[in-house]
C-alpha positions as CSV (number, residue, x, y, z in Angstrom):
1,X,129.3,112.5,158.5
2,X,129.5,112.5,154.7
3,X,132.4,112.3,152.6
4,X,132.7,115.7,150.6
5,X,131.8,115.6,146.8
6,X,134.4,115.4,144.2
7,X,133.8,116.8,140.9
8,X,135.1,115.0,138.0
9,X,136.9,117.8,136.5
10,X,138.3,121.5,136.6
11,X,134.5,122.7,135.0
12,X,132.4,120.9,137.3
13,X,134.9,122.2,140.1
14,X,133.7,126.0,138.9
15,X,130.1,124.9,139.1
16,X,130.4,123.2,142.3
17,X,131.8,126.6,143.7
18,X,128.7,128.7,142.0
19,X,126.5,126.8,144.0
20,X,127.6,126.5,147.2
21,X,128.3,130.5,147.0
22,X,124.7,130.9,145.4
23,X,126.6,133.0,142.5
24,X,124.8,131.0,139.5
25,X,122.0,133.8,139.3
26,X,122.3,134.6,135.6
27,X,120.5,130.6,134.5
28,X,118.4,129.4,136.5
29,X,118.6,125.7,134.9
30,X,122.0,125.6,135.2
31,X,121.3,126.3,138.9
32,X,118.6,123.6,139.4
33,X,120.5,120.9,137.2
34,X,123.6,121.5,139.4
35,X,121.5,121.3,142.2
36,X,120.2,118.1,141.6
37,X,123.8,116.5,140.9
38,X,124.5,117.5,144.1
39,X,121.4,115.9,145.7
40,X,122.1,112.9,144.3
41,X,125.9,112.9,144.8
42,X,125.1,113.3,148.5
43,X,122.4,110.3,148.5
44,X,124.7,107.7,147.6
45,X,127.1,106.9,150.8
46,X,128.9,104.4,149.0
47,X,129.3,104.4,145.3
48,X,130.4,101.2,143.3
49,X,131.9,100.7,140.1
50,X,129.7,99.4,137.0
51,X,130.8,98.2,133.9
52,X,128.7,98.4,130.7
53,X,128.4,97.8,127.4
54,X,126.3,100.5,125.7
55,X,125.6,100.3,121.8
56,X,128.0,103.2,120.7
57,X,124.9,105.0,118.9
58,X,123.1,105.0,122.7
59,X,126.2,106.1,124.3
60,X,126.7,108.9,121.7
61,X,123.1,110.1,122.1
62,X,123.9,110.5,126.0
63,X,126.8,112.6,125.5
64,X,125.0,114.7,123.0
65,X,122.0,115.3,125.7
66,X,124.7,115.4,128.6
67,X,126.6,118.8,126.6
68,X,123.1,120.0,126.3
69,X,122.5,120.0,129.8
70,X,125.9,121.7,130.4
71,X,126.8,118.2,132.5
72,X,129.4,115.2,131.9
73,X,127.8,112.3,130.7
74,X,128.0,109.9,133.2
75,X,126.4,112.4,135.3
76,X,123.8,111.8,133.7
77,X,123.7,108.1,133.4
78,X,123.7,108.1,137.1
79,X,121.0,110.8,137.4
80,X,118.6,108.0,134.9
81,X,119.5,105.2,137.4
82,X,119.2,107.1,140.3
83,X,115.4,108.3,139.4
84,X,115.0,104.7,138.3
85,X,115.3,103.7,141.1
86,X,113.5,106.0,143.5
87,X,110.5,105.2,141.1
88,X,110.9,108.8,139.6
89,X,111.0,107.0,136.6
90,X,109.4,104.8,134.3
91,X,110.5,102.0,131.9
């Protein structure tokens, strides 16, 4: 059995909620990018901590793209890795 997901803040929370009630009817992308955070959360069984140094001009284009998307930016960093490495993306 699989440890329930915990969102990283009060916002996520909200969306979190939306989704599992199927209440997000009004934007459909918001539905299927929340969707796909929640895939992923649920494929990783055990999480790790990474540290890494990203060039602040990298790291402040991935925020802008994260707010974007409507999602934190780490969220995102994982979602990159994640597709990296289910070859669902290429380098």
């Amino acid at each position: 059995m699989s440890k329930p997901i915990k969102p990283t803040d009060e916002l996520e929370a909200g969306w979190m909620q939306e989704i599992q009630n199927d209440q997000v009817q009004s934007d459909p992308e918001a539905k299927k990018r929340l969707s796909g955070k929640l895939i992923v959360d649920q494929s990783l069984k055990k999480a790790h901590p990474v540290s890494l140094r990203i060039p602040d001009a990298d790291l402040e284009a991935i925020q802008l793209k994260a707010a974007k998307e409507g999602i934190p930016y780490q969220t995102l960093i994982k979602s990159i890795l994640h597709k990296y490495a289910t070859n669902q993306l290429e380098v």
